[in-house]
KEZA-145743 format. One record per atom (N, C-alpha, C): residue number from 0; residue in three letters; x, y, z. Coordinates in steps of 0.001 Angstrom, whole numbers. Example, Ala and Ser with C-alpha at 12.3 -4.5 7.8 and 13.67 -1.06 7.14 Angstrom:
! residues 2
TINU   kolfi   nunu         X         Y         Z
TINU       0    ALA     13190     -5690      7800
TINU       0    ALA     12300     -4500      7800
TINU       0    ALA     13200     -3300      7800
TINU       1    SER     12850     -2250      7080
TINU       1    SER     13670     -1060      7140
TINU       1    SER     12900        30      7870
***
This chain:
! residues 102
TINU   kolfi   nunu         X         Y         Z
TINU       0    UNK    -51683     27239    -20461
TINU       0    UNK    -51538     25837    -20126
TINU       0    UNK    -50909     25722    -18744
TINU       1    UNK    -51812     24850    -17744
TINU       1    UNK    -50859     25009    -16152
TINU       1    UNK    -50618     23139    -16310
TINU       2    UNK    -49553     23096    -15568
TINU       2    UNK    -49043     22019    -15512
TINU       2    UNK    -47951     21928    -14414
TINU       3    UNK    -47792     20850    -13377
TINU       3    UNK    -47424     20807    -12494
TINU       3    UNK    -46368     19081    -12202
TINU       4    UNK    -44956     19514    -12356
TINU       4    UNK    -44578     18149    -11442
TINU       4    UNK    -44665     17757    -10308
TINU       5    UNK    -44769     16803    -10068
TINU       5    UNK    -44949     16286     -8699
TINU       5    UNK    -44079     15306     -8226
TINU       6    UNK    -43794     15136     -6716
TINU       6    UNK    -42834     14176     -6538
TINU       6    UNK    -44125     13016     -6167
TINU       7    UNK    -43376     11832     -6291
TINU       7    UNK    -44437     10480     -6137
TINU       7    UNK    -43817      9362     -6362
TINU       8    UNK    -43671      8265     -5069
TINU       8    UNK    -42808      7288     -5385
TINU       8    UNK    -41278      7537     -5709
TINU       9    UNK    -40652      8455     -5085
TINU       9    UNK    -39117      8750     -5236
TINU       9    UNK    -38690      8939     -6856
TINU      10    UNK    -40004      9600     -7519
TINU      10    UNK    -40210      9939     -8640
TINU      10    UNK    -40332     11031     -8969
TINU      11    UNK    -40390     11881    -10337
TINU      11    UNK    -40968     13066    -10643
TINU      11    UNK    -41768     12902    -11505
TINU      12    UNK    -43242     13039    -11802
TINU      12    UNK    -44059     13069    -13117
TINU      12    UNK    -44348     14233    -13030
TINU      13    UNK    -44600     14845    -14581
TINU      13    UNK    -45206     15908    -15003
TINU      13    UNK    -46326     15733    -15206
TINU      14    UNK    -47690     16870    -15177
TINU      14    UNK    -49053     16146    -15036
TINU      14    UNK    -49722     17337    -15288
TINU      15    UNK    -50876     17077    -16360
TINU      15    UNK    -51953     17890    -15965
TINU      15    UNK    -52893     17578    -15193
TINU      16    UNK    -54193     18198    -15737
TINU      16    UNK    -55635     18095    -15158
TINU      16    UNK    -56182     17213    -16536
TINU      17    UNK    -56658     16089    -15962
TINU      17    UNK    -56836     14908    -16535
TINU      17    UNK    -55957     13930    -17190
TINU      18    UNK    -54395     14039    -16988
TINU      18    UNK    -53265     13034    -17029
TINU      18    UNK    -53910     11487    -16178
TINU      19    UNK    -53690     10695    -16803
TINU      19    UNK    -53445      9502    -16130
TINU      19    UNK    -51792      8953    -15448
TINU      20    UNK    -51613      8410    -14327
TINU      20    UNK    -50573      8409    -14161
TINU      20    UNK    -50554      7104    -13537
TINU      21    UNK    -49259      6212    -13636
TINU      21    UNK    -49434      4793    -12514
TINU      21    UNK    -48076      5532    -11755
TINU      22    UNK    -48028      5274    -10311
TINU      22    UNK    -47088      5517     -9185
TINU      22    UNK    -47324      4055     -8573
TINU      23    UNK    -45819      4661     -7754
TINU      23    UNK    -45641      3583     -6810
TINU      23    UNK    -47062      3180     -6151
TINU      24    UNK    -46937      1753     -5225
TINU      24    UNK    -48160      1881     -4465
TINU      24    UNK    -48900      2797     -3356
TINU      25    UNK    -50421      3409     -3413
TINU      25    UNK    -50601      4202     -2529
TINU      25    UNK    -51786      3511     -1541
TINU      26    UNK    -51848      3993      -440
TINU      26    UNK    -52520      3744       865
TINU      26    UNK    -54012      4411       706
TINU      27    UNK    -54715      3664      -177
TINU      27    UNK    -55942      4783      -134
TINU      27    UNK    -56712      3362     -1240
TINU      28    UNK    -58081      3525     -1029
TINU      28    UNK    -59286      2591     -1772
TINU      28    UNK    -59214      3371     -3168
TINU      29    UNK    -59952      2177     -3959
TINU      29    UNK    -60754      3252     -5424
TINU      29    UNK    -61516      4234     -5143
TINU      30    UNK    -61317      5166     -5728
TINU      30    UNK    -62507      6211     -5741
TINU      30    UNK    -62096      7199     -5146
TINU      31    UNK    -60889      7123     -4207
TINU      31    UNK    -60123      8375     -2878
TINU      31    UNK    -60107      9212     -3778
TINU      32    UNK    -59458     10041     -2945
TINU      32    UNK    -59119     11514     -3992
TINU      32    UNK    -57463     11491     -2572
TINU      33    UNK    -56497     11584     -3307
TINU      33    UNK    -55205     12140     -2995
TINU      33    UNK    -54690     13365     -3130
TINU      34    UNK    -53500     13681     -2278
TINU      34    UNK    -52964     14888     -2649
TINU      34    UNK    -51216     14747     -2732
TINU      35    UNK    -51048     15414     -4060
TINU      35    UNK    -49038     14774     -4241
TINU      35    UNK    -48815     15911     -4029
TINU      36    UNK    -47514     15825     -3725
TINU      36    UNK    -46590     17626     -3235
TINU      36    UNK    -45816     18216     -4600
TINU      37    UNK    -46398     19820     -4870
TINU      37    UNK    -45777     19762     -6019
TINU      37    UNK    -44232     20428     -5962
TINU      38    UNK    -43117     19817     -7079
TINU      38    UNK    -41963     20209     -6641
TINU      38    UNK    -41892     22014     -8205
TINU      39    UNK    -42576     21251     -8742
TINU      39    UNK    -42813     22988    -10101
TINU      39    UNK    -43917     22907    -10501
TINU      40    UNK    -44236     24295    -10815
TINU      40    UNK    -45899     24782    -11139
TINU      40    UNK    -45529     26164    -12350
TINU      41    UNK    -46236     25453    -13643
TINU      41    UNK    -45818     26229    -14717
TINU      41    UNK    -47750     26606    -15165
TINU      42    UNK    -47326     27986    -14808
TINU      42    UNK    -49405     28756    -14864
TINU      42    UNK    -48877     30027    -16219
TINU      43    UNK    -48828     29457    -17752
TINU      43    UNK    -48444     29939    -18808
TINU      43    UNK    -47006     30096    -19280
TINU      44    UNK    -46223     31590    -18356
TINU      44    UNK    -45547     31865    -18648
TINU      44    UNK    -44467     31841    -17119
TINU      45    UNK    -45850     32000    -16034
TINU      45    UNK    -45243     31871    -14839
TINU      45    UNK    -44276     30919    -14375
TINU      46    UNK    -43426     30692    -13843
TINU      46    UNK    -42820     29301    -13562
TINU      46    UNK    -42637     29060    -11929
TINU      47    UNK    -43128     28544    -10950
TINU      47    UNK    -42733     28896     -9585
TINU      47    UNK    -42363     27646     -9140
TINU      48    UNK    -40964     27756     -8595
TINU      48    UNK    -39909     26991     -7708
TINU      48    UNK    -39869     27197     -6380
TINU      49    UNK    -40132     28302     -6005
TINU      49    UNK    -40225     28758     -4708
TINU      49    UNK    -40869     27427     -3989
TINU      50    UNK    -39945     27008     -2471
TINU      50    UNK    -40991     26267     -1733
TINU      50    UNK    -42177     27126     -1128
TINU      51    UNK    -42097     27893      -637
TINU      51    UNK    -43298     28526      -232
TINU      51    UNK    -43949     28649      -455
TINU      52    UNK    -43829     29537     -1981
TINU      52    UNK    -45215     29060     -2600
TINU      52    UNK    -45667     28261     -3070
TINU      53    UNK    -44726     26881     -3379
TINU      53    UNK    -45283     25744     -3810
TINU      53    UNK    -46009     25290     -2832
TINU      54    UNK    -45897     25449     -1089
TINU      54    UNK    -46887     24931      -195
TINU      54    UNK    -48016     25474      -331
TINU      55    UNK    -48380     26139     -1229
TINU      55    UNK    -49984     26226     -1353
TINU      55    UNK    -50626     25674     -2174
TINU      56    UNK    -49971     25375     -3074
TINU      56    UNK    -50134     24523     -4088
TINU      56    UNK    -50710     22898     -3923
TINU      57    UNK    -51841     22611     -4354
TINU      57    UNK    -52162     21517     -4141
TINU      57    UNK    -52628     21057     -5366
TINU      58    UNK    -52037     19574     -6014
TINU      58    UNK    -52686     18799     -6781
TINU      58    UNK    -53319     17716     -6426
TINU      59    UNK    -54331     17773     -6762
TINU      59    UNK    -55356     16376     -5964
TINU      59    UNK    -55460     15218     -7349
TINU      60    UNK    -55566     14052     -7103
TINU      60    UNK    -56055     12963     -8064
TINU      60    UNK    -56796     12011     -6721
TINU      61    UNK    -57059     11319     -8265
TINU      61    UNK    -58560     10555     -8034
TINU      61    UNK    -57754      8982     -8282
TINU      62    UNK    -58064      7767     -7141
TINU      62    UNK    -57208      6061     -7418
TINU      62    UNK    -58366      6173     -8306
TINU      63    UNK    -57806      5326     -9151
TINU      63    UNK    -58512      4658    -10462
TINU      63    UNK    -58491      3027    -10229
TINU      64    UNK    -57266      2596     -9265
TINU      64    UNK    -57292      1205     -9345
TINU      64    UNK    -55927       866     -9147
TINU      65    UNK    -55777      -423     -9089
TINU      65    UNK    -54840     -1109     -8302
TINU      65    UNK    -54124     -2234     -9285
TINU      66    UNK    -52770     -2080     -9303
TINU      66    UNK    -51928     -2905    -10696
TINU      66    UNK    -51117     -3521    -10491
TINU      67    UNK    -50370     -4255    -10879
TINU      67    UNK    -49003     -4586    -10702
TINU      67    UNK    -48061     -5190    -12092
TINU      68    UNK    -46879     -4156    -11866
TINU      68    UNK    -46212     -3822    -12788
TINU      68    UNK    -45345     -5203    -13453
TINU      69    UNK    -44368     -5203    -14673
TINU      69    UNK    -44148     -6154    -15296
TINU      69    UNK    -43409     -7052    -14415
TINU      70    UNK    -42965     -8693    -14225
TINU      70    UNK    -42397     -9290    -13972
TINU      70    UNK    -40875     -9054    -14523
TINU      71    UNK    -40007     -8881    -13083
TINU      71    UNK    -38276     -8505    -13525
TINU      71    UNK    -37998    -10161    -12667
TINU      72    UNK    -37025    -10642    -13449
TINU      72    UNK    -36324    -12053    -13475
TINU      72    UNK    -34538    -11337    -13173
TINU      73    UNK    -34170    -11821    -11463
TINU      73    UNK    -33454    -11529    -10954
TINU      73    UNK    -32384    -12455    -11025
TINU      74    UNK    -31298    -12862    -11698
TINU      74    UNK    -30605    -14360    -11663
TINU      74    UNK    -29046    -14089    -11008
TINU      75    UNK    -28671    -14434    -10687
TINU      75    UNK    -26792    -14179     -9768
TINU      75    UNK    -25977    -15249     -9864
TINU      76    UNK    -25047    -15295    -10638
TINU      76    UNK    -24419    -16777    -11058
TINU      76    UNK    -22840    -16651    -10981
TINU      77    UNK    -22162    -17379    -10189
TINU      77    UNK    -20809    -17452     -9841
TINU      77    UNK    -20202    -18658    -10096
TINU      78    UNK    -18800    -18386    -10944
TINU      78    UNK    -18571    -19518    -12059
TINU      78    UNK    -17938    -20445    -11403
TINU      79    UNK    -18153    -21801    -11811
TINU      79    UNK    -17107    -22877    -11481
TINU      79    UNK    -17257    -23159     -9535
TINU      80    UNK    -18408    -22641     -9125
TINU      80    UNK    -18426    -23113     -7772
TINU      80    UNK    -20239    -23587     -7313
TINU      81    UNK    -20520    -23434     -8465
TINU      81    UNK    -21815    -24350     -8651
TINU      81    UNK    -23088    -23237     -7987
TINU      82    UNK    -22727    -21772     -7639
TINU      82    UNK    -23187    -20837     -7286
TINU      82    UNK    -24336    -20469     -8204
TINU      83    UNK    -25873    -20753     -8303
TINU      83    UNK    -26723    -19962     -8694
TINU      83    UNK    -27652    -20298     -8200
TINU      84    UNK    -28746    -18353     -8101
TINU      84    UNK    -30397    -18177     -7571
TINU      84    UNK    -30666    -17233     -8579
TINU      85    UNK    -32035    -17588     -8678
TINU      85    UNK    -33209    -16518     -9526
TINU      85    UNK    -34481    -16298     -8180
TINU      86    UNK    -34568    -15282     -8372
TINU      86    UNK    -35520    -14595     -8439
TINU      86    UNK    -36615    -13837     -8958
TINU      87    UNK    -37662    -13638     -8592
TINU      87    UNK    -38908    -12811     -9235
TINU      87    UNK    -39121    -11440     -8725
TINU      88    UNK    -39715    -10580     -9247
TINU      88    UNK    -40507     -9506     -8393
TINU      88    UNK    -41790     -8717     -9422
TINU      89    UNK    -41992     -8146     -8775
TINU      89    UNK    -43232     -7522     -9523
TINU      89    UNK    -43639     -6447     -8354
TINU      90    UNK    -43608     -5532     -9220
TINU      90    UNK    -43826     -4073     -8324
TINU      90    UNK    -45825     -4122     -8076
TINU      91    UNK    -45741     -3455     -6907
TINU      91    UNK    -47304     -3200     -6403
TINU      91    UNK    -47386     -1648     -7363
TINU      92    UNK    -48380     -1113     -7605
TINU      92    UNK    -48962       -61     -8564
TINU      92    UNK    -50242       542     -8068
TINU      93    UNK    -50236      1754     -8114
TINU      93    UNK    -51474      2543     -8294
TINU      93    UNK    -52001      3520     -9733
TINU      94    UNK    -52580      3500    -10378
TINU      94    UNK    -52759      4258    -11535
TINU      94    UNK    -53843      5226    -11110
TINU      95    UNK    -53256      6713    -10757
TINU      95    UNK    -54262      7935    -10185
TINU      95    UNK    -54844      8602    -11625
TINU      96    UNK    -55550      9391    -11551
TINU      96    UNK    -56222     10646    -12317
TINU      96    UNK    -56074     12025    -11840
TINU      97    UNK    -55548     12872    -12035
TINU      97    UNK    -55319     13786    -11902
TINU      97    UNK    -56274     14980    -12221
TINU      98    UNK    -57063     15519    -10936
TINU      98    UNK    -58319     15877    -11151
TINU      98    UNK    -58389     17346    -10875
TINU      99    UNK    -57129     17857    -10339
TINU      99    UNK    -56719     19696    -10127
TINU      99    UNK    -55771     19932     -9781
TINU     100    UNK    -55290     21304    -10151
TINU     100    UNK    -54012     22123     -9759
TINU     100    UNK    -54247     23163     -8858
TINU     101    UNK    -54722     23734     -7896
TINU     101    UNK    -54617     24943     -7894
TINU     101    UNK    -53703     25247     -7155
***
């Protein structure tokens, strides 16, 4: 079993070959093919941390499409001086496919 984390979006996911994954937003159309940097690469029993050899290491995925994540309700309220704001946000999203390790 090979399986590889990756950093993505000031994140770490673990991932195979055919994982679906949503990350932060990425700079690329449907259909691209990407490449994430891997930070560990587990090939059975092997385990490699090494940066060096992790720079050869390439996992590629495939955009699947373009999302945006749940609505967070931001509110700040300070008592007895008539102090309050809300806010909204909603994160931008990419949901990749994960299409190789080698």
């Amino acid at each position: 079993m090979v399986y590889a984390v990756v950093r993505a979006g000031g994140r770490q996911e673990k991932v195979e070959v055919g994982t679906v994954v949503v990350l932060d937003r990425q700079r690329a159309d449907v259909g691209d093919t990407i490449e994430l940097p891997a930070v560990l690469l587990v090939d059975g029993d092997a385990v490699t941390t090494d940066a060096d050899q992790l720079a050869k290491v390439s996992v590629t995925a495939e955009i699947l499409g373009e999302e945006r994540g749940p609505k967070i309700v931001i509110q700040k309220f300070k008592n007895k001086t008539g102090y309050k704001k809300r806010q909204g946000h909603r994160q931008e999203l990419t949901r990749v496919k994960v299409t190789g390790i080698k």
